[in-house]
N, CA, C and O of each residue as an XYZ file, in Angstrom:
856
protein
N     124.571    104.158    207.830
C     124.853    105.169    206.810
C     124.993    104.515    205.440
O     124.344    104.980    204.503
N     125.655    103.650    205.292
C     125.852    102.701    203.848
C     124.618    102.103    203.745
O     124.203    102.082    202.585
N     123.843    101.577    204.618
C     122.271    101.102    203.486
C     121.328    102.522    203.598
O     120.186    102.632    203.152
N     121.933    103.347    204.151
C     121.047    104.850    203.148
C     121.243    105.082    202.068
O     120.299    105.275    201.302
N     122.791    105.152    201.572
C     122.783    105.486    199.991
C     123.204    104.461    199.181
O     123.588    104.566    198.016
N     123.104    103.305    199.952
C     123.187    101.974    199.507
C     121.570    101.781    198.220
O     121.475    101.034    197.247
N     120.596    102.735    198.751
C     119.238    102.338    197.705
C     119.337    103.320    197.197
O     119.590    104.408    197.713
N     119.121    103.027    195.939
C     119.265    104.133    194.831
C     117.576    104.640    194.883
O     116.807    103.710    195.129
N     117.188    105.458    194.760
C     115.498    106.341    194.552
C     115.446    105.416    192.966
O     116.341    105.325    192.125
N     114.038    104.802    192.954
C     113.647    104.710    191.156
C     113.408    105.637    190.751
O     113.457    106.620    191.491
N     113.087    105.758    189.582
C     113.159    107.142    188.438
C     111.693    105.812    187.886
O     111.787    104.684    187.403
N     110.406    106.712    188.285
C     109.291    106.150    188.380
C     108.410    107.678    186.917
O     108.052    108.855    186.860
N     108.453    107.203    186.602
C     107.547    108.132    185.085
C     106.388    108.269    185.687
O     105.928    107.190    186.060
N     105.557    109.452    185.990
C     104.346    110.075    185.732
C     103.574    110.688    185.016
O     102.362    110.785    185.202
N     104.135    111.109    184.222
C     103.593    112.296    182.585
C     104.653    111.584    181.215
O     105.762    111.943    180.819
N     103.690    110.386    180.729
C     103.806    110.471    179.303
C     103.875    111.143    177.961
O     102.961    111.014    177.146
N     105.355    112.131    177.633
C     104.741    112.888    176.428
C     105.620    112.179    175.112
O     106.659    111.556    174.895
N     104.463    112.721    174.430
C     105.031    112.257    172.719
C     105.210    112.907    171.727
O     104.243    112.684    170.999
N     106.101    113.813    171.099
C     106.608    114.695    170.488
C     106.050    114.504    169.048
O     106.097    113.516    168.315
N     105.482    115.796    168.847
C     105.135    115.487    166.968
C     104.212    117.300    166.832
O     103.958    118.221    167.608
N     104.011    117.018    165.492
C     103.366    118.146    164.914
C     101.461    117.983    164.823
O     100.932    117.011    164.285
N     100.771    118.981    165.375
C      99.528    119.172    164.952
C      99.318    118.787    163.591
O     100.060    118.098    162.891
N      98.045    119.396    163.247
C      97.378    119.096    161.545
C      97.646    117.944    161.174
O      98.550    117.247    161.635
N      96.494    117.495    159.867
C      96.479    116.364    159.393
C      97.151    116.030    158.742
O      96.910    114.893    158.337
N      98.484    116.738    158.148
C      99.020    116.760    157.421
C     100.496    116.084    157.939
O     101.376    115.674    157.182
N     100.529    116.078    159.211
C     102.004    115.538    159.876
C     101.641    113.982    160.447
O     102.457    113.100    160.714
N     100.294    113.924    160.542
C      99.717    112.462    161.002
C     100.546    111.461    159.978
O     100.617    111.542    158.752
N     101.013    110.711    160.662
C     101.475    109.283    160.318
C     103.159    109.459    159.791
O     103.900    108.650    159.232
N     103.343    110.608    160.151
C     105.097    110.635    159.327
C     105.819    110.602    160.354
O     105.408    110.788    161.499
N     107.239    110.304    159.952
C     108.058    109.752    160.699
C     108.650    110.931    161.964
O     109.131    110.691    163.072
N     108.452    111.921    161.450
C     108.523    113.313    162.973
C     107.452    112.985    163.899
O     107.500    113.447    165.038
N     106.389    112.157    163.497
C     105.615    112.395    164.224
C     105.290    110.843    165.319
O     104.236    110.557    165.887
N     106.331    110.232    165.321
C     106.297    108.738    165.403
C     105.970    108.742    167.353
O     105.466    107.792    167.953
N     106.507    110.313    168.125
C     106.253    109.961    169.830
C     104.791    109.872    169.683
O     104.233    108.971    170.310
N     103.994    110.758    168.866
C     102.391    111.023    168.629
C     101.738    109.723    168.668
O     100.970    109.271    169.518
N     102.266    109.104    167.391
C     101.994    107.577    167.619
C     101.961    106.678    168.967
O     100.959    106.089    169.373
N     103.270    106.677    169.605
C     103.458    106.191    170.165
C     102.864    106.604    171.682
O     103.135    105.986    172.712
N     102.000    107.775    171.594
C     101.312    108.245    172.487
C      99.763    107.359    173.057
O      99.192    106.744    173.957
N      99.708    108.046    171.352
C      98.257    107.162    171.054
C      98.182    105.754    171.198
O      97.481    105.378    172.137
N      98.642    105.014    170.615
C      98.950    103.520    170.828
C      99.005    103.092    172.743
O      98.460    102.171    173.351
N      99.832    104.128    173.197
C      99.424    103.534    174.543
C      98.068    103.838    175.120
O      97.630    103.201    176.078
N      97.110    105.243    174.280
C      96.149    105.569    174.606
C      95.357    104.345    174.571
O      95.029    103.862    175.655
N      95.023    103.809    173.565
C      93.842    102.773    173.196
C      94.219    101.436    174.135
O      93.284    100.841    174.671
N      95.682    100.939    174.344
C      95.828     99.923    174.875
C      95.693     99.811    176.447
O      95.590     98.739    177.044
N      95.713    101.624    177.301
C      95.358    101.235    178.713
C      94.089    102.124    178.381
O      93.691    102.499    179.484
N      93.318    102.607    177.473
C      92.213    102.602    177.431
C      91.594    104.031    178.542
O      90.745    104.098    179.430
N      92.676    105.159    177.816
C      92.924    106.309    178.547
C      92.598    107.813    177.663
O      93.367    108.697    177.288
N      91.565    107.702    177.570
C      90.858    108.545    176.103
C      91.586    110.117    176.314
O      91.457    110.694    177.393
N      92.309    110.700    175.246
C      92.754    112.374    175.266
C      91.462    113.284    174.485
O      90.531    113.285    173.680
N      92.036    113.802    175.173
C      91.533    115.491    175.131
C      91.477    116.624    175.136
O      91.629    117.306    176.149
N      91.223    117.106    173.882
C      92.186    118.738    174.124
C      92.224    119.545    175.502
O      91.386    119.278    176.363
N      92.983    120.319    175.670
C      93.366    120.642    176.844
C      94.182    122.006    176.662
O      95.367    121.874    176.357
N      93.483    123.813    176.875
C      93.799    124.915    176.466
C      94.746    124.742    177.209
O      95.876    125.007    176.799
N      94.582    124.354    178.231
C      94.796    124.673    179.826
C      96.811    124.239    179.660
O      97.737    124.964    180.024
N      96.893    122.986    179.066
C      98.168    122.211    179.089
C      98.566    122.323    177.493
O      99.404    121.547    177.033
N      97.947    123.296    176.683
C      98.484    123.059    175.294
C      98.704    121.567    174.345
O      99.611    121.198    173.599
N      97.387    120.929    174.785
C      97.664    119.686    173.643
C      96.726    118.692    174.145
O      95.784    118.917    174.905
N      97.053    117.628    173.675
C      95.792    116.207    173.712
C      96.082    115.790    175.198
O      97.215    115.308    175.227
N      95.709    115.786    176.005
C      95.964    115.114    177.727
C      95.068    114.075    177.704
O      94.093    114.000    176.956
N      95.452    113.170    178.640
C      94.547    112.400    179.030
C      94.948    111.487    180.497
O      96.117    111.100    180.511
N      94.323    111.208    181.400
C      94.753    110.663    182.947
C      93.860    109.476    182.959
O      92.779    109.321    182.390
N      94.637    108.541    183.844
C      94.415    106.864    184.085
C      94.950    106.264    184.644
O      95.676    106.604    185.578
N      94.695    104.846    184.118
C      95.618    103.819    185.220
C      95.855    102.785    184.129
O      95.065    102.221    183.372
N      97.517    102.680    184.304
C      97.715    101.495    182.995
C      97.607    100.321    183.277
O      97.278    100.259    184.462
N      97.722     99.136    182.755
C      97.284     97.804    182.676
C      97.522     97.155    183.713
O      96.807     96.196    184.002
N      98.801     97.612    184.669
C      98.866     97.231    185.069
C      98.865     98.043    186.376
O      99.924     98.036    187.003
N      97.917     98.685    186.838
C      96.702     99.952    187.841
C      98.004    100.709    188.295
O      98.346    100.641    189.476
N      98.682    101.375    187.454
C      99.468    102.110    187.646
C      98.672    103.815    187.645
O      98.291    104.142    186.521
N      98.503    104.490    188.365
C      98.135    106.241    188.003
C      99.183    106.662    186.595
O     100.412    106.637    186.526
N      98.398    106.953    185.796
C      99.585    107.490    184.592
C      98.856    109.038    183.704
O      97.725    109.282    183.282
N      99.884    109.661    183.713
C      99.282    110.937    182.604
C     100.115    111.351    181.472
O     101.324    111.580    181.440
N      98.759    111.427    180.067
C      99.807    111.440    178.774
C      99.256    112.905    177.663
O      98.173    113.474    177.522
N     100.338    113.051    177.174
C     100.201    114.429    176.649
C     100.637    114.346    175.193
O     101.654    113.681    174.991
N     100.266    114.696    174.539
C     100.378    115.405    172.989
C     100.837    116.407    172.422
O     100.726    116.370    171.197
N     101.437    117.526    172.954
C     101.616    119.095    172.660
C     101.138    119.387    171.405
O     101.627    118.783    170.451
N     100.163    120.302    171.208
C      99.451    121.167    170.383
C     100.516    122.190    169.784
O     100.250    123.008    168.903
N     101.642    122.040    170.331
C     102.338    123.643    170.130
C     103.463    123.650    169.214
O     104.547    124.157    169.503
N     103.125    122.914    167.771
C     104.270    122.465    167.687
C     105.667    122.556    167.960
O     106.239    123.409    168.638
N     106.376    121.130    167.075
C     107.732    120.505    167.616
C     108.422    121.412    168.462
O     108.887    121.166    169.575
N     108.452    122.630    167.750
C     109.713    123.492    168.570
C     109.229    123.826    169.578
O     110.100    123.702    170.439
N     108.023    124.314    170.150
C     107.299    124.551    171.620
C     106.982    123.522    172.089
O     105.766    123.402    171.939
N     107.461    122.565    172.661
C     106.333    121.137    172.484
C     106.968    121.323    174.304
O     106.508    120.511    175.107
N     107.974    122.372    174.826
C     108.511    122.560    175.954
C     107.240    123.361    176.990
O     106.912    123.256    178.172
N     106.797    124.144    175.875
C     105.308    124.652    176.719
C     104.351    124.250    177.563
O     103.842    124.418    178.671
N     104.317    123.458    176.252
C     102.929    122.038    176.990
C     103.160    121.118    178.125
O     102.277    120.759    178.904
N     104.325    120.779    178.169
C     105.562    119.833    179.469
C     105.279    120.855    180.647
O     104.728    120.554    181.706
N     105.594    121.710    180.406
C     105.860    122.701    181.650
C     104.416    123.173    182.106
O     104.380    123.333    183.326
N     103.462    123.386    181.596
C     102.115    123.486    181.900
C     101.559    122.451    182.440
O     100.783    122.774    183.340
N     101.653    121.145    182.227
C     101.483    120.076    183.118
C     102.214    119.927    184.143
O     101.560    119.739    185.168
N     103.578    119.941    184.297
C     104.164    120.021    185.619
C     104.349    121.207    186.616
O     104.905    121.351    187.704
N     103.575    122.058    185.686
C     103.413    123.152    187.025
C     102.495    123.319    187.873
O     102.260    123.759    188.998
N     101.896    122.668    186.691
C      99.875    122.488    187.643
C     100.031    121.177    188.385
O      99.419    121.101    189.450
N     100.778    120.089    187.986
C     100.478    118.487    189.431
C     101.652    118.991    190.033
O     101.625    118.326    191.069
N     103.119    120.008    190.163
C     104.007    119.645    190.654
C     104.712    118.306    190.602
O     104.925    117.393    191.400
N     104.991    118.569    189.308
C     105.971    117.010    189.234
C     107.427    117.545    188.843
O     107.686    118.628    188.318
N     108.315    116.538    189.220
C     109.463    117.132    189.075
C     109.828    116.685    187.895
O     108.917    116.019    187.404
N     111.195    116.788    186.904
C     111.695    116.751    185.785
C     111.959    115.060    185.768
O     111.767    114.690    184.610
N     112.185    114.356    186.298
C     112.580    113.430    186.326
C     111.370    112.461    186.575
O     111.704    111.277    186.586
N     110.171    112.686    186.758
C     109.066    112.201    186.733
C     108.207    111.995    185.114
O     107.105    111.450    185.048
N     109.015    112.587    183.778
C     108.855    113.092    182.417
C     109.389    112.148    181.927
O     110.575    111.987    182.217
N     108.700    111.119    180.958
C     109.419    110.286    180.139
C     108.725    111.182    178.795
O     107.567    111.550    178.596
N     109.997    111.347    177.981
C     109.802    111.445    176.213
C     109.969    110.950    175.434
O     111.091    110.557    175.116
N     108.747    110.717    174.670
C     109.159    109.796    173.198
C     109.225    110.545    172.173
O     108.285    111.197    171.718
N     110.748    110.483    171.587
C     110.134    111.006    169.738
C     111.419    110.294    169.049
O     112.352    109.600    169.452
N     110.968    110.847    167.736
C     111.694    110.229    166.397
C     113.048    110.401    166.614
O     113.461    111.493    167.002
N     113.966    109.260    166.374
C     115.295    109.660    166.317
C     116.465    108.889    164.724
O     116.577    107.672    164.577
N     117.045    109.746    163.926
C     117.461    109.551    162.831
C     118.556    108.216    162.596
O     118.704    107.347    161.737
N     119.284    108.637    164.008
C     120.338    108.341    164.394
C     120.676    106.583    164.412
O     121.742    105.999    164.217
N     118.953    105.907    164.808
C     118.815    104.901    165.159
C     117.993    104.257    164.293
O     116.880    104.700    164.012
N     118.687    102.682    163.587
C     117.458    102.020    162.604
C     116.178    102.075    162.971
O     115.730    102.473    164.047
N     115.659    101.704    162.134
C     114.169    101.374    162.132
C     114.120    100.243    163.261
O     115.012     99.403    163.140
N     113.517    100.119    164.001
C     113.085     98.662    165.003
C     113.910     98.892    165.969
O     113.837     98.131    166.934
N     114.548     99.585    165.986
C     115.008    100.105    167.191
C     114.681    101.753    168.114
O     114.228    102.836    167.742
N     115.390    101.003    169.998
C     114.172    102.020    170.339
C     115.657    102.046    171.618
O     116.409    101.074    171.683
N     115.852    103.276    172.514
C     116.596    103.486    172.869
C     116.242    104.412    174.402
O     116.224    105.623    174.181
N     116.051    104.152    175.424
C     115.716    104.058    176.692
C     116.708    105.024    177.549
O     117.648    104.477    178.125
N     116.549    106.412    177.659
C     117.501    106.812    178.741
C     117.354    107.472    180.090
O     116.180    107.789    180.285
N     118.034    107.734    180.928
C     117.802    108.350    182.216
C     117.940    109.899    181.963
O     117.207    110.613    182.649
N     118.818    110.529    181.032
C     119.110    111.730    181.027
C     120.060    111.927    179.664
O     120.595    110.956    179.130
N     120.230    113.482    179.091
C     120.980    113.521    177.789
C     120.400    114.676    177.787
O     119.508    115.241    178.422
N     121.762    115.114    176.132
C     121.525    116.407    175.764
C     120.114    116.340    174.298
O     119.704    115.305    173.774
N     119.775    117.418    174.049
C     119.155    117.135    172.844
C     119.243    116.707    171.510
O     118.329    116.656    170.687
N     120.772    116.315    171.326
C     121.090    115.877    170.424
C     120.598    116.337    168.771
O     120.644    115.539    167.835
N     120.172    117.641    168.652
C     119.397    118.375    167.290
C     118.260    118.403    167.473
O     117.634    118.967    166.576
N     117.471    117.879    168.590
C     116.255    117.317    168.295
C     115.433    118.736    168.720
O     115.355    118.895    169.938
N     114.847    119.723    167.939
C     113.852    120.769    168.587
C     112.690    120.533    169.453
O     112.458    121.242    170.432
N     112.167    119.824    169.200
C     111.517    119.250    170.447
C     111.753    119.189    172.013
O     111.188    119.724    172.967
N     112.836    118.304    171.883
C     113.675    117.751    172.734
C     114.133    119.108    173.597
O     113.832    119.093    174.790
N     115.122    120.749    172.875
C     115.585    121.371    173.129
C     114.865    122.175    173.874
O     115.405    122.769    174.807
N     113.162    122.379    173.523
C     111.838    122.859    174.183
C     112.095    122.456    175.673
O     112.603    123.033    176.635
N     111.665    121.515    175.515
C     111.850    119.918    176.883
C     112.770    120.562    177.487
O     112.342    121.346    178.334
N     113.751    120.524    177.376
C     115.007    120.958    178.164
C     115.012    122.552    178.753
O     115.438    123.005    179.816
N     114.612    122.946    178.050
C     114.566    124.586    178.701
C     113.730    124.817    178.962
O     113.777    125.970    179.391
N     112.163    124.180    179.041
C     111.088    124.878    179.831
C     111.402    123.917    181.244
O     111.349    124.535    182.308
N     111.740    122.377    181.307
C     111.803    122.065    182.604
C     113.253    122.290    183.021
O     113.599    121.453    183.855
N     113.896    122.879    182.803
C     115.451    123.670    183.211
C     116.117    122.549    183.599
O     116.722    122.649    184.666
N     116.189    121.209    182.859
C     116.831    120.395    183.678
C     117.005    119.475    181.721
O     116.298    119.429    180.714
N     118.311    118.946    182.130
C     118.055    116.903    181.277
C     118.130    115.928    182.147
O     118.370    114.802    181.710
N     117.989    116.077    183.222
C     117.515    114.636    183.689
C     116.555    114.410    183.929
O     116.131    114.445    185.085
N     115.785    114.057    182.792
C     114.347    113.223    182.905
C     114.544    112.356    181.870
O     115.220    112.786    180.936
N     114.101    111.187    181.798
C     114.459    110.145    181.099
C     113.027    110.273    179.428
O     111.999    110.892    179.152
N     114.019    109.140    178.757
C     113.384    109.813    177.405
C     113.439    108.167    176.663
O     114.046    107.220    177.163
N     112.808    108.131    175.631
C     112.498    107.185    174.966
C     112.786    107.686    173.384
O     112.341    108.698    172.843
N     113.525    106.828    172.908
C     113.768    107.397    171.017
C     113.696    106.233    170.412
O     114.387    105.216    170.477
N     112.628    106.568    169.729
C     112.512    105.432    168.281
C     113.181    105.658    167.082
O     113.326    106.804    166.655
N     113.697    104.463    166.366
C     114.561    104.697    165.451
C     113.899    104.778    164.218
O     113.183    103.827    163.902
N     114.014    105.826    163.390
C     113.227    106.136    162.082
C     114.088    105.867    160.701
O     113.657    105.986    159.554
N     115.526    105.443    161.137
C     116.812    105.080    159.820
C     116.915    106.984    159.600
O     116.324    107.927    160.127
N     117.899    106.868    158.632
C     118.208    108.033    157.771
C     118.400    107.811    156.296
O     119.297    107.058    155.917
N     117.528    108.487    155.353
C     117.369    108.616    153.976
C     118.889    108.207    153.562
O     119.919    108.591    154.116
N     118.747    107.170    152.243
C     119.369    106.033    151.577
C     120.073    106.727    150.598
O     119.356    107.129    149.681
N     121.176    106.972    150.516
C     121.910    107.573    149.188
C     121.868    108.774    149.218
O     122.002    109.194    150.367
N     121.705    109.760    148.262
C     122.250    110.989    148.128
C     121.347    112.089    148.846
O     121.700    113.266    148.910
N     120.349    111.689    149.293
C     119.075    112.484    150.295
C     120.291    112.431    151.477
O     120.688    113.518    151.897
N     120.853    111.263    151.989
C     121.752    111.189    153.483
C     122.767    112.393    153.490
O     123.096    113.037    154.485
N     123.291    112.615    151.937
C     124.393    113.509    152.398
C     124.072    114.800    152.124
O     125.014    115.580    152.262
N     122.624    115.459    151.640
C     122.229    116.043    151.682
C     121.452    116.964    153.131
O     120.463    116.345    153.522
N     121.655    117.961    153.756
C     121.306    118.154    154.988
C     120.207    119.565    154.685
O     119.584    120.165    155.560
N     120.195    119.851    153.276
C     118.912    120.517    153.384
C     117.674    120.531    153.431
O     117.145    120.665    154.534
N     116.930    120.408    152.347
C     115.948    120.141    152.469
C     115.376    118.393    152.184
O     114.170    118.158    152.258
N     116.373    117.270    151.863
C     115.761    116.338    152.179
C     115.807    115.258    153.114
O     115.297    114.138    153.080
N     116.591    115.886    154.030
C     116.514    115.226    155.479
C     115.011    116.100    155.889
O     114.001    115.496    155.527
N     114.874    116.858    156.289
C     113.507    117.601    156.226
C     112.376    116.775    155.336
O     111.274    116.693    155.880
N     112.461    116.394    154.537
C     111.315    115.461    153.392
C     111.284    114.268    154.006
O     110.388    113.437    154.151
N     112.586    114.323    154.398
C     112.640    112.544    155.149
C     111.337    112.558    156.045
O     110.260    112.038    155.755
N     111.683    113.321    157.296
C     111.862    112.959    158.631
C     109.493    113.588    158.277
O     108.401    113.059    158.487
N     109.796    114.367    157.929
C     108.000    114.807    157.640
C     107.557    113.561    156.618
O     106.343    113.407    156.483
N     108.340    112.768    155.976
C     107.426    111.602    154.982
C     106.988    110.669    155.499
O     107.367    110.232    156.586
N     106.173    110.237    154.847
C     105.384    108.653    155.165
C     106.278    107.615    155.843
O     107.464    107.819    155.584
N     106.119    106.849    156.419
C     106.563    105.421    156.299
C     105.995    104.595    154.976
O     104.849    104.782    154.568
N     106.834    103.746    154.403
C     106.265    102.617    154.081
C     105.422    101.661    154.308
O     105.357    101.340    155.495
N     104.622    100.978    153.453
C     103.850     99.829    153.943
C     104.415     98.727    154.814
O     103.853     98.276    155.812
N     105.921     98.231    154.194
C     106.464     97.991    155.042
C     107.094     98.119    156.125
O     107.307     97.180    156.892
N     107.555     99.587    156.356
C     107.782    100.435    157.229
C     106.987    100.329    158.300
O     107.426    100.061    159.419
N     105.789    100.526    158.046
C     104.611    100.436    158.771
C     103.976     99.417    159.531
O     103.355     99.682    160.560
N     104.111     98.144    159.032
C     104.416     96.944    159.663
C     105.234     96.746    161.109
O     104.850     96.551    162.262
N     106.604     96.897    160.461
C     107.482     96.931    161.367
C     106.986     98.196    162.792
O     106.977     97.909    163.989
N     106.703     99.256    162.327
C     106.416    100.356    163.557
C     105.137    100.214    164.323
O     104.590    100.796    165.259
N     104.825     98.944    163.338
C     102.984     98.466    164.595
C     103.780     97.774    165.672
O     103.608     97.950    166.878
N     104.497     97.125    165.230
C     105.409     96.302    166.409
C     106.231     96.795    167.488
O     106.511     96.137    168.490
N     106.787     98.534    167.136
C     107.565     99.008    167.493
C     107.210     99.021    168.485
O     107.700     98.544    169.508
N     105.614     99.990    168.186
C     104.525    100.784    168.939
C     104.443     99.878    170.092
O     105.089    100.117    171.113
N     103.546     98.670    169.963
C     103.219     97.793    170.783
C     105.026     97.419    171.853
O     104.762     97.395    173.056
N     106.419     97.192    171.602
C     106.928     97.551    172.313
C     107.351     97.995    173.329
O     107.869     97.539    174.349
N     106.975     99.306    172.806
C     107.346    100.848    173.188
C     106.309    100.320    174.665
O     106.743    100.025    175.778
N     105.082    100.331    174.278
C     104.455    100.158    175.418
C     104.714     99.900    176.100
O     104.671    100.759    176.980
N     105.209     98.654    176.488
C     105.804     97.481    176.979
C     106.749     98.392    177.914
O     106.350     98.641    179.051
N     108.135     98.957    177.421
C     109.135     99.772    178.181
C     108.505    100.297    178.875
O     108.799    100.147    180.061
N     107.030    101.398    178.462
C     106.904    101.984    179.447
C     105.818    101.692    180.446
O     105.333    102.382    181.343
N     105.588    100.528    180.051
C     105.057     99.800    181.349
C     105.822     99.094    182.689
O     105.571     99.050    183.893
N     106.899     98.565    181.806
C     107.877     98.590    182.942
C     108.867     99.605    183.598
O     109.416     99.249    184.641
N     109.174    100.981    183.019
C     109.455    101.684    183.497
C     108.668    102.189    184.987
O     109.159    102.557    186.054
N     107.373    102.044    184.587
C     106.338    102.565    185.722
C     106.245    101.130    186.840
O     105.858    101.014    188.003
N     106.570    100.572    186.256
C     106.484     99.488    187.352
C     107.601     98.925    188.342
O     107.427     98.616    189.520
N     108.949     98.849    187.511
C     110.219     98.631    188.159
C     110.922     99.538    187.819
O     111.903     98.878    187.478
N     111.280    100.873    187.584
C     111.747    102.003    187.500
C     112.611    101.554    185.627
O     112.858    100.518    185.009
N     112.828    103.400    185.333
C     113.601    103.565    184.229
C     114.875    102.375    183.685
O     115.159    101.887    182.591
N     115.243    102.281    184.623
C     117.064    102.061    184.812
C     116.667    100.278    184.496
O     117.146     99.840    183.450
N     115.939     99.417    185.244
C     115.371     98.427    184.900
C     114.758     98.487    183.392
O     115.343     97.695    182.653
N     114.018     99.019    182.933
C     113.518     99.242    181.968
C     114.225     99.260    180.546
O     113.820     98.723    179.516
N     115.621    100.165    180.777
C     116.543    100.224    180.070
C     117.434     98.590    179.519
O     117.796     98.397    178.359
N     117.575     97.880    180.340
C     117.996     96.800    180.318
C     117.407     95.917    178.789
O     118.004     95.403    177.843
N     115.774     96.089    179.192
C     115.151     95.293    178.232
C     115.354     95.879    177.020
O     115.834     95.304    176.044
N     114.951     97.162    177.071
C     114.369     97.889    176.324
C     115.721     98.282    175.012
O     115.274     98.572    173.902
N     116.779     98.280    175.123
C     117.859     98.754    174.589
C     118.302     97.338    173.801
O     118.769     97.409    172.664
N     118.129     96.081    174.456
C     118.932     94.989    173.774
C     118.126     94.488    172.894
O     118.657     93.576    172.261
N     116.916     94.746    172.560
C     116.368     94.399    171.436
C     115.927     95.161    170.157
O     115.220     96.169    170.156
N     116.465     94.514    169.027
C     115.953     95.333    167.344
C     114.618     94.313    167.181
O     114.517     93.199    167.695
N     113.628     94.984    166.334
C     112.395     94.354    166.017
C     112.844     94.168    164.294
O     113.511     94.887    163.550
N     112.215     93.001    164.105
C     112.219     92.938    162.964
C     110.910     92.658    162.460
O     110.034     92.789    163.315
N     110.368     92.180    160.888
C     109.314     91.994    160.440
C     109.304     90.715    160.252
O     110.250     90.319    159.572
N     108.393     89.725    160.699
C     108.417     88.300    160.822
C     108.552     88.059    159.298
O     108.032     88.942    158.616
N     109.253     86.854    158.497
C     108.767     86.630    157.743
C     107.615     85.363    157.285
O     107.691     84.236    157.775
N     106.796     85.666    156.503
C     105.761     85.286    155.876
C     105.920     84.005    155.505
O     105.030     83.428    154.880
């Protein structure tokens, strides 16, 4: 009886999604940083997306680097529906909630940092709140990249330029640093799929990235 619940089940990721806004106009800003971080794993296991009526957003199915089966999603619907598109994929493979890793932008956390969990509330995040009520559950584990929060009087401001923030550019330098992030990020969720979440977390949490210097 004790080496039955002596092994814990891994929390093994099957459906990659990455939280952000359609149009060309949200490409490359900091709301849109899971998008990134979607794509970036697209090109590196070499897993081409494709719109998809069917699942509401960019899909695409493969095997990552390391011949793992993996499937990754984009939601078309924006941020605030981005719960649609989740639930349309797991209703059609039958996957359960906990089979869902999410990546998106988080304020909360510097830049170069990236934050690995098993389960949580949404913490403001509309996206996130989608997520949560179309798969009726928070335990599915999630991934948050740290985007900082606007410097001086934008911070204590909560109207409209936290909103300017979180939709603006990165920096050149900014940008630097989040090629690194990206490449990362990967990384976690390659080992998530390989030695479960909870392993994953270990690595993935104790390190800040910085920008080498020159």
């Amino acid at each position: 009886m004790t080496e039955t619940v002596a092994k814990k089940a891994l929390i093994i990721p099957q459906l990659i999604v990455g939280l952000g806004n359609p149009e060309p106009k949200y490409d490359q800003t900091r709301h849109n940083i899971g998008f990134a971080a979607v794509d970036s794993i697209s090109r590196q296991w070499k897993i081409p997306l494709a719109e998809s009526r069917k699942f509401h957003g960019e899909y695409g199915e493969g095997i990552t680097s390391g011949g793992a089966k993996i499937r990754l999603l984009k939601p078309l619907t924006y941020m605030n529906l981005s719960g649609q598109a989740i639930q349309a994929v797991t209703s059609w493979y039958k996957l359960p909630p906990e089979s869902v890793l999410v990546i998106y932008d988080d304020m909360d956390l510097p830049l170069g940092k990236t934050r690995l969990r098993m389960s949580g509330s949404a913490g403001g995040h509309n996206g996130m709140k989608s997520a949560i009520t179309h798969l009726g559950s928070q335990d599915f584990p999630r991934l948050r990249i740290g985007i900082g929060r606007p410097k001086g009087s934008a911070a204590r401001d909560e109207s409209g330029s936290t909103v300017s923030y979180v939709l603006g550019r990165f920096s050149a330098t900014e940008s630097q640093l989040m090629s690194l992030v990206l490449q990362f990020v990967a990384e976690c969720i390659e080992l998530s799929i390989k030695q479960g979440v909870e392993k994953a977390m270990n690595i993935c949490n104790s390190r800040t990235l910085e920008i080498p210097e020159s």
